[in-house]
C-alpha positions as CSV (number, residue, x, y, z in Angstrom):
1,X,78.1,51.4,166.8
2,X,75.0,49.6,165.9
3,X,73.0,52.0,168.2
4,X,74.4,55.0,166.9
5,X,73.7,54.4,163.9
6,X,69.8,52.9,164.8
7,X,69.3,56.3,166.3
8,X,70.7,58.1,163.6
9,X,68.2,56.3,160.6
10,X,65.5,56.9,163.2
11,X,65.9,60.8,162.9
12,X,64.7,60.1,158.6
13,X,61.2,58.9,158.2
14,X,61.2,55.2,157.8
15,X,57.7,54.9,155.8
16,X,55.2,56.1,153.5
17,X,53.4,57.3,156.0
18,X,55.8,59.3,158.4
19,X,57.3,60.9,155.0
20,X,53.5,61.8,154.0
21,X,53.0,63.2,157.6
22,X,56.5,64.9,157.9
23,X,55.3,66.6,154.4
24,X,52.2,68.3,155.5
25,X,53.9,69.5,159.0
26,X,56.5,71.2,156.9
27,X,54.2,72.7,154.2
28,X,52.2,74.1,157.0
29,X,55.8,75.4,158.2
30,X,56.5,77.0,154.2
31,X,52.8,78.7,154.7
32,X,53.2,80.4,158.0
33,X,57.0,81.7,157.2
34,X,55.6,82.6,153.4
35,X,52.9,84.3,155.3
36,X,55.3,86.8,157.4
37,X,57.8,87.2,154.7
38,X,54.3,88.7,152.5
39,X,53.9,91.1,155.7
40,X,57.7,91.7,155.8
41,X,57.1,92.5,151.5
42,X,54.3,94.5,152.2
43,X,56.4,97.4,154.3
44,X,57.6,99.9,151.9
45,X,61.3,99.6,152.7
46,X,63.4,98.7,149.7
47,X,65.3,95.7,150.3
48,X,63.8,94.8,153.8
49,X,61.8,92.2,151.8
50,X,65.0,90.3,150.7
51,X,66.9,90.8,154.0
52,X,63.9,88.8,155.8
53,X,62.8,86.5,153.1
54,X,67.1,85.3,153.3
55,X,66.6,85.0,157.0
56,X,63.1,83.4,156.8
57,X,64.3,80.9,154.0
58,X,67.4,80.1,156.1
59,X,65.8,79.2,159.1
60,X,62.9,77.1,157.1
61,X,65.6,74.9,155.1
62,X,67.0,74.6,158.4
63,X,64.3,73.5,160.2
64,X,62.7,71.2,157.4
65,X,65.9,69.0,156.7
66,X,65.6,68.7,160.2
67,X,62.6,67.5,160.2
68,X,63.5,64.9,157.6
69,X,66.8,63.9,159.7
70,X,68.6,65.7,156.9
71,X,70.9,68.4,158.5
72,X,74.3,68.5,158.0
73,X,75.3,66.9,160.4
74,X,72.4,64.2,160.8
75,X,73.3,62.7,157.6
76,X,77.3,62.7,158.4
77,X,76.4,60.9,161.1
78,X,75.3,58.0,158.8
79,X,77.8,55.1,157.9
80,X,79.5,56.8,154.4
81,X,77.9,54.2,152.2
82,X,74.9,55.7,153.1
83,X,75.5,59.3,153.5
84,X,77.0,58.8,149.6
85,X,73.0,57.7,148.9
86,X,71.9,60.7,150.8
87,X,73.8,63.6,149.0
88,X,73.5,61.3,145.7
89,X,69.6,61.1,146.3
90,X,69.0,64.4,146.8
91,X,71.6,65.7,144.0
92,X,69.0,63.4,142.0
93,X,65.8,65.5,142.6
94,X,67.8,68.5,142.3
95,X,67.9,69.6,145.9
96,X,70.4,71.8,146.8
97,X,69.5,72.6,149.6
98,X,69.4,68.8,151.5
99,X,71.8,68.0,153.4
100,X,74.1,71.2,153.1
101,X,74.8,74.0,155.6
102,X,72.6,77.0,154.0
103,X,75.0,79.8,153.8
104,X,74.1,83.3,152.5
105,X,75.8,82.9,149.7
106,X,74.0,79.6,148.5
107,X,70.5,81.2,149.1
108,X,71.2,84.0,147.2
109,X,72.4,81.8,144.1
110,X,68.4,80.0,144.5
111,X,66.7,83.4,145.0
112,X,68.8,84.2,141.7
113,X,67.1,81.7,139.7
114,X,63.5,83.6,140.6
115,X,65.3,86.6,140.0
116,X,62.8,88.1,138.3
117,X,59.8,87.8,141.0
118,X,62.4,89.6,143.6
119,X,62.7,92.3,141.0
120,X,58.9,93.2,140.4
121,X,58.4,92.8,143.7
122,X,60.6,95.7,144.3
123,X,59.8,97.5,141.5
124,X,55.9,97.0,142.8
125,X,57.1,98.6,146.2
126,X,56.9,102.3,144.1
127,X,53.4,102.3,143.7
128,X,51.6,103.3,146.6
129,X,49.2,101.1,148.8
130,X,48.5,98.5,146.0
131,X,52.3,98.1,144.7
132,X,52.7,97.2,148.6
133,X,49.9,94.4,147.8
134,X,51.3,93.2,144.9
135,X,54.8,93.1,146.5
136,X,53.3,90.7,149.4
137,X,51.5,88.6,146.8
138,X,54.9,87.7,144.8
139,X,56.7,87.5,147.9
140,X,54.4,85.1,149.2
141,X,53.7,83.2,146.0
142,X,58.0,83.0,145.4
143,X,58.1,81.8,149.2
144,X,55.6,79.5,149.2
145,X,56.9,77.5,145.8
146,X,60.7,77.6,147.1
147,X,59.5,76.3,150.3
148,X,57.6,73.3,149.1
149,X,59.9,72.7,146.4
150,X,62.5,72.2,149.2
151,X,59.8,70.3,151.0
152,X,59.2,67.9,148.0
153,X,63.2,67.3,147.5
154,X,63.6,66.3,151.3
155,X,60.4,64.0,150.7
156,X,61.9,61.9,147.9
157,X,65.3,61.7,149.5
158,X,63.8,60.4,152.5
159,X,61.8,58.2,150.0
160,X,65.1,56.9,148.6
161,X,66.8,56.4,151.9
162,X,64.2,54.2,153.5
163,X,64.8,51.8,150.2
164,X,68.4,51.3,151.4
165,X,67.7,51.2,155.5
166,X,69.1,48.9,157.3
167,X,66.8,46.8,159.1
């Protein structure tokens, strides 16, 4: 039991450091997937911009809780005092998204709250040639700050969690 639950604290940074370096990987991550959903926003085919940005986003939360040792099922695998700091931690610095299976449903509910940016970019698609510009440029700017918002909310759990690792 000790072992398994060594390897499961070593999937979550364990320092300053490896949370600082884990950071910058994933923000490079929420550039490059911000960068093809702008190219995805840019095609002038209402409502492909919002099937790939759901798809893009889903993968990305995916792969940066993983990243953190923050999946689903990384931090059920962590005694339940524990786990309880996890999902308390990241309920904390209001993210969502840590810890949880990303479902449709829940993704849509965030990309509601920029609600807004999703509907000038579409509206932006109706203009010719420079409405398909402006369409990229909001999809990438709305992709890019729910990316590294997630990013940031991973960061301080992991922050938190190393406080209460075992050692």
């Amino acid at each position: 039991m000790a072992d398994a639950l060594a390897t499961d604290w070593g999937l979550i940074p364990g320092n300053n450091k490896e949370i600082a370096l884990v950071r910058e990987r994933c923000r490079r991550l929420v550039r490059k997937r911000a960068t093809m959903a702008a190219g995805f926003s840019a095609i002038p085919v209402p409502g492909l911009d919002v099937v790939s940005d759901l798809s893009l986003f889903t993968r990305l939360v995916d792969e940066v809780n993983e990243q953190f040792g923050l999946t689903q099922e990384q931090v059920d695998r962590l005694q339940p005092k524990f786990r309880l700091m996890a999902y308390e931690a990241a309920v904390s610095v209001g993210g969502m998204l840590v810890g949880r299976l990303v479902t449709r449903q829940l993704l849509l509910k965030v990309f509601r709250m920029v609600g807004v940016r999703i509907a000038s970019k579409t509206a932006a698609k109706l203009v010719p040639i420079a409405g398909s510009l402006v369409s990229a440029a909001i999809g990438f700017a709305m992709f890019k700050k729910l990316g590294y918002q997630h990013v940031e909310a991973c960061a301080r759990v992991a922050d938190q969690l190393q406080v209460a690792r075992p050692a």
